[in-house]
C-alpha positions, 0 to 999 in steps of 0.5 A, spaced: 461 311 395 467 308 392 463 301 392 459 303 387 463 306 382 464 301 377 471 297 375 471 297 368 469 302 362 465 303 356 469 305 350 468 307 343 472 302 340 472 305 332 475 312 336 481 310 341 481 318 343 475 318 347 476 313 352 469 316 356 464 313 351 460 309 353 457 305 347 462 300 347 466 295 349 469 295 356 476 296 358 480 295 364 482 302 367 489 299 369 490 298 361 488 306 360 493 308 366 498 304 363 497 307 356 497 314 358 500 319 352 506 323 355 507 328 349 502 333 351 500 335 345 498 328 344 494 326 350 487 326 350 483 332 353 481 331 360 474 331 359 473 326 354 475 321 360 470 318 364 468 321 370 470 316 375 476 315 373 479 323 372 483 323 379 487 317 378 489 319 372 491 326 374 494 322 380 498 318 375 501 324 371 502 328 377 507 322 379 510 322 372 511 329 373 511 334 367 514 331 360 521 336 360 525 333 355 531 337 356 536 333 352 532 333 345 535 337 340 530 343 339 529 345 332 530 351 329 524 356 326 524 362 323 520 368 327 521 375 325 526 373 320 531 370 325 530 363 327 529 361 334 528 355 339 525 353 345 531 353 351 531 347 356 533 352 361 525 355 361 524 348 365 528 350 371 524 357 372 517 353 371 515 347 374 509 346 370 512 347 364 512 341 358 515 341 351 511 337 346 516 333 341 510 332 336 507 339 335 514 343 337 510 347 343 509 349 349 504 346 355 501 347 362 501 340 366 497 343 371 492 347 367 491 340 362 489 336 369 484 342 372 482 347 367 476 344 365 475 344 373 473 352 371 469 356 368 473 356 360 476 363 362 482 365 356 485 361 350 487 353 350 495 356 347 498 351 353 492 346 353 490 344 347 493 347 340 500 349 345 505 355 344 510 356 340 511 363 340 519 363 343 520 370 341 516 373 347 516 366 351 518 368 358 514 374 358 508 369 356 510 364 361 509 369 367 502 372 363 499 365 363 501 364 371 496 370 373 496 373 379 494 369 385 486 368 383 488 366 376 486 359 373 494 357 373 494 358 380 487 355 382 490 349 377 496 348 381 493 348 388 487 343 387 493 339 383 498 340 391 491 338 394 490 332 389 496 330 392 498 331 399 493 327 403 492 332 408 487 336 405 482 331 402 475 332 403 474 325 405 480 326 411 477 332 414 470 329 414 473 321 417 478 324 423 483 319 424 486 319 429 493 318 431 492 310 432 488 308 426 494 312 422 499 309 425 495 302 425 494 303 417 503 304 416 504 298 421 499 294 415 502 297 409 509 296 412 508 289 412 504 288 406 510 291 402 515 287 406 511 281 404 511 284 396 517 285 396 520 279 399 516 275 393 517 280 387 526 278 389 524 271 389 519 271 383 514 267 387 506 268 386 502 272 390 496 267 391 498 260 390 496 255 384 492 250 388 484 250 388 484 250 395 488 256 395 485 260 391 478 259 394 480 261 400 484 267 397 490 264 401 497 263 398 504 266 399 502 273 401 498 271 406 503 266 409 508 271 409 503 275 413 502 271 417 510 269 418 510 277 420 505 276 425 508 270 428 515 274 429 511 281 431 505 282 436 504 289 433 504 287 426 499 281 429 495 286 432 493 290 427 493 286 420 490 279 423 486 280 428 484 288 429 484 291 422 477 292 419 476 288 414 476 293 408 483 295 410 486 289 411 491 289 405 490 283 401 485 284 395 488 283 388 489 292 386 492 292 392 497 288 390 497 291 383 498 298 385 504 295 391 508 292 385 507 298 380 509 302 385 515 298 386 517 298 378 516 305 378 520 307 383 525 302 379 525 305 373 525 312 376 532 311 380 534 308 373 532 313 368 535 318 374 542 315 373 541 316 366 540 322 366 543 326 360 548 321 358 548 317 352 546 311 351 544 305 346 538 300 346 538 293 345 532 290 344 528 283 341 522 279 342 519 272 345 514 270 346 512 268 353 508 261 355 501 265 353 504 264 346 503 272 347 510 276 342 512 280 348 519 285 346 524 287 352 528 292 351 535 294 355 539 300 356 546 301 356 549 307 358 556 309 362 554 311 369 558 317 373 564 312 375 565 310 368 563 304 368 558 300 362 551 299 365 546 295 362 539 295 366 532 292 364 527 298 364 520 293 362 518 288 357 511 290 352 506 286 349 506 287 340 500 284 336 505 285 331 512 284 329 514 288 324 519 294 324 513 299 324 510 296 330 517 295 334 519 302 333 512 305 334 513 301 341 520 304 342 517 310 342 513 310 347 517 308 352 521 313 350 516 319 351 514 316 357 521 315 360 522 322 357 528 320 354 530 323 347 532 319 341 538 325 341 542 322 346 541 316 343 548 312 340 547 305 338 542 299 337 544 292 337 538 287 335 539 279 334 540 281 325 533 278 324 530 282 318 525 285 321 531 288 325 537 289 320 533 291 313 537 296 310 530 300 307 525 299 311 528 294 318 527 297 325 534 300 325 534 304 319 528 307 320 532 310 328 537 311 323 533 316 320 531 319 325 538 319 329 543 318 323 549 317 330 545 312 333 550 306 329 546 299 329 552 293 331 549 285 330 550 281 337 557 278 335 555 272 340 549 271 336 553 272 329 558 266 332 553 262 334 551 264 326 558 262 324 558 254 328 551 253 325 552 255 318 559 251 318 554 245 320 549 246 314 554 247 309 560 241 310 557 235 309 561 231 314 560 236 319 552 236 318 552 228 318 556 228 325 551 233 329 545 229 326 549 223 329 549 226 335 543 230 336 540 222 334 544 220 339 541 224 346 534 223 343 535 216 342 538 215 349 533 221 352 527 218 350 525 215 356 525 216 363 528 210 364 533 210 359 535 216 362 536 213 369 540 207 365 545 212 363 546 214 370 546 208 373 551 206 368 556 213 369 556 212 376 558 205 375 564 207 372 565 213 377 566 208 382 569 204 378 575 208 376 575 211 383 577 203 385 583 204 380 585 210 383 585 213 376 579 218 378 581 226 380 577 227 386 575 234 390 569 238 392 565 240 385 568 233 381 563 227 379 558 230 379 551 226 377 551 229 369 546 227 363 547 228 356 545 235 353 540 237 348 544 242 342 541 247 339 542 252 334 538 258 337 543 256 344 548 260 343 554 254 345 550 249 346 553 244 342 559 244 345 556 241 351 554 236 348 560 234 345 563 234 353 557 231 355 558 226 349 566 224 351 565 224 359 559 219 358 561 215 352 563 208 356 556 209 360 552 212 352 555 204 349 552 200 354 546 203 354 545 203 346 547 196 348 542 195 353 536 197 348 537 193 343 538 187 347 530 189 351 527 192 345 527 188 338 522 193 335 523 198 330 526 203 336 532 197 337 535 198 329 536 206 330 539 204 337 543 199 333 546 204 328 548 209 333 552 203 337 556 202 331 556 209 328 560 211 334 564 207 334 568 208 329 574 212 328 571 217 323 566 218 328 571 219 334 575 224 331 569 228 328 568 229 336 575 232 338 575 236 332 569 239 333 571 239 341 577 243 338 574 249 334 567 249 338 572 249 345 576 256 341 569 259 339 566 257 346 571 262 351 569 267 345 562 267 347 562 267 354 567 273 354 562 276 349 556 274 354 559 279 360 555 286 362 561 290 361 564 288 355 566 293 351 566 293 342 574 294 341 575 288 347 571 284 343 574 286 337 580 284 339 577 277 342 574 275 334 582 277 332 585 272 337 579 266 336 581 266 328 589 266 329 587 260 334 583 257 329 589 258 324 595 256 328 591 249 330 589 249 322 597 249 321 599 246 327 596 240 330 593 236 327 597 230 328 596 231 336 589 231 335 590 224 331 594 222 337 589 224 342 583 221 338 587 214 337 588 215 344 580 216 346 580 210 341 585 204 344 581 206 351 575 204 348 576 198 343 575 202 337 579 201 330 584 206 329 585 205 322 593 206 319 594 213 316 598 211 309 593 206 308 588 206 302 582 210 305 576 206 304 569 209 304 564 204 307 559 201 302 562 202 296 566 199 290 573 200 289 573 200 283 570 206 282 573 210 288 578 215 287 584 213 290 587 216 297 589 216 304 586 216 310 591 221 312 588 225 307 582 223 308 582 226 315 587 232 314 584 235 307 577 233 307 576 234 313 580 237 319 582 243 313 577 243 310 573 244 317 577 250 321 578 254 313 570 253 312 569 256 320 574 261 318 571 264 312 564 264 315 567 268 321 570 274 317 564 274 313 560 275 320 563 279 323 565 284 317 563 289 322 570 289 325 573 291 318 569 297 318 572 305 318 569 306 324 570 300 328 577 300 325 577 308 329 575 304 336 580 300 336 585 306 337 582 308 343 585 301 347 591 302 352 593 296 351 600 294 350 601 302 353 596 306 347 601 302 342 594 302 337 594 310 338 593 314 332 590 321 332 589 321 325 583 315 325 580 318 333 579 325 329 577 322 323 572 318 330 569 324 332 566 326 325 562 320 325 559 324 330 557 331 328 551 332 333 556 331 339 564 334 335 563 341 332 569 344 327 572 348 333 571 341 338 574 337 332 580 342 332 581 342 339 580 334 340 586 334 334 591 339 340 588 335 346 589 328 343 597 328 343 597 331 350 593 326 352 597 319 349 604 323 352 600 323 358 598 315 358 604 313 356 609 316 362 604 315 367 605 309 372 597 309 373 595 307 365 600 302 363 597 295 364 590 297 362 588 291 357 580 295 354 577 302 354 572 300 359 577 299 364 580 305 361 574 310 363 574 308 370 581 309 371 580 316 368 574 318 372 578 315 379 585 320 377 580 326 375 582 325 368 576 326 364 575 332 366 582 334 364 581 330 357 574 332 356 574 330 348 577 324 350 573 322 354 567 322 351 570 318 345 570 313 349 564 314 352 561 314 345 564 307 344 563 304 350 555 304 349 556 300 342 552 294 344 556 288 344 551 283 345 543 282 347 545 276 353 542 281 358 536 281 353 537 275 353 536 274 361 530 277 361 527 272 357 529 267 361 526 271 367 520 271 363 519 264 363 520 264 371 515 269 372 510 267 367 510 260 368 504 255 366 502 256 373 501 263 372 500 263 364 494 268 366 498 274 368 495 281 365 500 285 361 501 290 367 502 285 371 507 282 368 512 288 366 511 291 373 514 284 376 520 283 371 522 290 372 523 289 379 525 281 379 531 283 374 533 289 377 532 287 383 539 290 385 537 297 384 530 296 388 533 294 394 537 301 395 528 304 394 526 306 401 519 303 403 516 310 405 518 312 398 514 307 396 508 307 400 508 315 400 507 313 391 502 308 393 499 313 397 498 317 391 496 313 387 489 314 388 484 317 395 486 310 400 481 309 405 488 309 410 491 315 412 499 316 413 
């Protein structure tokens, strides 16, 4: 009967909570299954579904299991005149039993799914309104699940029968035997073998070609008949004997394998989660659909005491205000069944949707969780930093606008670009022939000139390398254009040919190679998963003393290196106690000045003291009390930071997690502790925090030092910066490509999850996989 149920759905439109209506526009019912409301007391009731569709919706709450926020903070009310709570430890005596954060009360699962199965017997206190009487909870709890013939009880067995293929109808009736059964896993094994080596590779099901397509061929089938080729069973049963409504290869099919996988992903992450604390990092992208998707990361301190930061899925906002976003955040929180109780930081790109101080997505998760503290990504800010330096100096600004002219005008063509690389392996062999080339595996390779941008974090520092490395092979190239073109595009060409060859131009190059080579290793360490914010602190402090010993000491090795590239290429280096002669204008009416103070105080101080200001403005976060308190936590230098009283003063912007009698007890810990670290042969050369916890969990220390450790968790799941938000975005652009610009929200998100964190899908067992694909709705196969 299957055939004849339809697809799609009919909804009312102006009424969001009855999706069973039938006078309205049509929705796909995976929309529906991927939007379920998990707060129990926000879910719509069972019988305003469409009949068709109940049991897969039964289905996929049974499989998310009952929403038992056991680390939510529950709040207090006054009943009888003493205040109460509901208790986390009622979860454990009641498999069935869920807490609704909306409402503060109490629900059944299975009698939400079943009871309109039955006749309306008894009250809705655990289905619709909910019960929140805590004076008398267990007492209630035992009247609600009855005796054995109670409509609890009959709830839970037709919920155990739902799931557990054995006992369905259609299994009684259509006996299969032992073969069939065995036949049917053989395919379903291929068919997820196939899934997963294409979710791990980020490749298409079906392929892009015409001829594919009709034919419903493409990399699924191709792999499937790879198997096939290597194994007789599997060739057996999926290509030539199988029935041909059972052969694995429709697009749901598909769809309900890759879901599968991603929520098994999500699932073993969110367990290592478990109760611990945590940060978010989130930003929005949009994809080649021109549709904003938001990505959202985990950070957290997993069980060895190491930084984890996990991908868990990417969503599709019609908006992106912070009302919008944080509406999302919420969501995926309630379905994730994490609480915003545990949650200890945020970190955003600084856009002001993101960062406003009254109504931006991080005050309004600051109200409602005041120790979830908001860190801008500091590579973000750096990148900030060397851009607002180019705006603002002129000199600066009218460099990068020659450079950025100089990649278009020689990248505009293919054939200009073939030029360039002809060109530099000339001068290869060239300089090979000298013996004045360094040679070894890795070295000279072909290369071409990068393209800068300012949302890129550090790309114009590989222009310029790209720029030095090519300069000989860029000059004959622009030569070569005004000679073969005398048109409008050759005076362009012919103003860069000039302009880089000049001295001012050429020292502009190695000073900004200079100061972007000093912010570049800042920026890479920043990018690194387990970096942690007093390590990255102490890498902002030593990248403004480089800046500063290079403004106080190197500018005449920085002349000297520049005259230097100069004398190479036959450039005119100017004599620095000469008159500084400023092209195009009149003498007479010019200040008089050198051009050794020309190059040293306009330009080469002027420069490194406006990126120093535009550093201690960005990264003013570092000077803050709290971040100043992190900093005691480092063990480098054997705890020389250390101070006691800024680590307890620590522990009280953290109120939920430090009470009074915590805060004296940390006081007397905190000096055991130091004396500890410093005599211990184990802990004396460790550089950051994060190295610091691992080595605590390894020797059994944080069990010693409980206090202690949980300061350093606290800190070590501050966000630092949003590169693994970052990645996903990129992941995003292989997964969605122009090719496959047509992929459903779902789709999408399910493939992401697992093509990122494909690390932790690997450690999934297919039969887990299968048995929750199995599960996922009545399957003409039988395991």
């Amino acid at each position: 009967m299957e055939r004849f149920f339809k697809r799609k759905l009919s909804t009312d439109s102006s009424s969001p909570s009855n999706p069973g209506s039938s006078n309205a526009r049509p929705i796909e019912v995976d929309e529906i299954l991927a939007n379920l409301q998990a707060d129990p007391g926000l879910r719509t009731r069972m019988a305003d579904y469409s009949p068709n569709i109940r049991d897969e919706i039964r289905r996929a709450y049974l499989q998310k299991g009952p929403c038992q926020p056991r680390s939510y903070k529950f709040p207090q009310t006054n009943q009888s005149g003493i205040n109460r709570r509901f208790i986390a430890n009622w979860f454990d005596d009641h498999d069935w039993l869920e807490y609704s954060i909306a409402k503060d009360a109490a629900f059944c699962l299975h009698c939400y799914l079943f009871k309109s199965n039955f006749d309306q017997v008894g009250g809705d206190a655990f289905t619709g309104v909910g019960f929140n009487n805590w004076k008398k909870a267990k007492e209630r709890f035992n009247l609600h699940v009855g005796p054995v013939g109670s409509v609890h009880n009959q709830a839970r067995e037709v919920a155990y029968n739902l799931m557990h293929q054995t006992t369905h109808i259609e299994t009684i009736v259509i006996k299969q035997t032992s073969q069939a059964r065995t036949a049917y896993r053989t395919c379903l094994d291929a068919s997820l073998k196939c899934t997963r080596y294409l979710l791990r590779q980020g490749l298409s099901f079906r392929g892009h070609d015409e001829s594919a397509q009709s034919s419903n061929r493409g990399n699924y089938l191709e792999l499937l008949q790879f198997l096939a080729d290597h194994d007789e069973k599997v060739k057996a049963v999926v290509l030539e004997n199988a029935p041909g409504n059972l052969k694995l290869i429709a697009p749901s099919i598909q769809k309900d394998l890759v879901n599968s996988c991603a929520k098994e992903t999500i699932g073993l992450i969110l367990s290592d989660v478990k109760d611990k604390y945590f940060s978010i990092m989130v930003d929005e992208a949009r994809d080649v659909s021109i549709k904003e998707q938001m990505a959202m990361v985990l950070c957290y301190v997993n069980d060895k005491g190491q930084i984890i930061e996990r991908f868990v899925g990417v969503q599709h906002v019609t908006d992106t205000t912070s009302s919008a976003l944080k509406e999302a955040i919420d969501e995926f929180f309630s379905s994730a069944n994490l609480s915003f109780s545990k949650l200890r930081g945020q970190g955003y790109d600084g856009a002001s949707n993101m960062r406003g101080e009254f109504n931006g997505l991080k005050t309004k998760i600051l109200r409602k969780q005041p120790c979830a503290f908001y860190v801008h990504c500091f590579a973000h800010q750096l990148q900030l930093a060397l851009v607002a330096v180019a705006k603002k100096n002129i000199d600066v600004n009218s460099f990068f606008t020659t450079a950025n002219s100089l990649v278009n005008v020689v990248g505009a063509s293919c054939k200009r670009r073939d030029a360039l690389r002809a060109q530099y392996q000339e001068e290869l062999v060239r300089a090979f022939e000298e013996d004045c080339l360094i040679t070894g595996r890795g070295l000279n390779q072909e290369t071409t000139l990068k393209r800068a941008g300012d949302t890129r974090w550090n790309s114009h520092y590989g222009t310029l390398i790209s720029i030095i490395s090519m300069f000989p092979s860029v000059v004959n190239v622009l030569q070569m254009i005004v000679d073969d073109n005398p048109n409008d595009s050759s005076g362009e060409a012919y103003k860069l040919w000039r302009e880089i060859q000049s001295f001012e131009f050429v020292f502009h190059l190695f000073l900004m190679k200079a100061i972007l080579g000093i912010t570049n290793t800042l920026s890479l360490a920043l990018q690194k998963k387990d970096q942690d914010i007093v390590s990255a602190m102490s890498l902002v402090t030593t990248c403004k003393e480089n800046l500063q010993f290079m403004r106080d000491n190197e500018f005449e090795e920085l002349v000297e290196q520049a005259s230097l590239f100069c004398y190479k290429h036959d450039i005119i280096v100017p004599t620095m106690d000469e008159e500084y002669v400023i092209p195009g204008r009149s003498r007479r009416n010019a200040p008089m000045k050198t051009n050794y103070h020309r190059y040293r105080v306009e330009m080469f101080i002027h420069v490194i003291d406006g990126q120093l200001v535009e550093l201690n403005d960005r990264f003013n976060e570092v000077s803050t009390e709290l971040l100043t308190c992190l900093a005691c936590l480092s063990p480098k230098n054997n705890f020389v930071a250390f101070d006691k009283r800024k680590l307890v003063r620590l522990a009280q912007f953290y109120p939920y997690d430090f009470s009074d009698r915590d805060l004296l007890m940390l006081e007397d810990q905190l000096g055991v502790y130091v004396h500890h670290m410093r005599s211990s042969i184990d802990f004396s050369q460790l550089e950051g925090i994060s190295s610091l916890a691992e080595k605590m969990v390894e020797k059994g220390m944080h069990e010693i030092f409980p206090y202690v450790y949980l300061l350093l968790t606290l800190a070590l799941v501050l966000p630092v910066a949003t590169a693994s938000v970052e990645m996903a975005f990129s992941a995003m652009n292989i997964i969605k490509n122009p090719l496959r610009n047509r992929m459903r929200d779902q789709w999408l998100n399910d493939s992401l999850i697992v093509y990122i964190e494909r690390d932790v899908f690997a450690c999934i067992d297919n039969e887990i996989i299968m048995q929750r694909f199995q599960n996922m709705k009545t399957r003409r196969g039988q395991l």
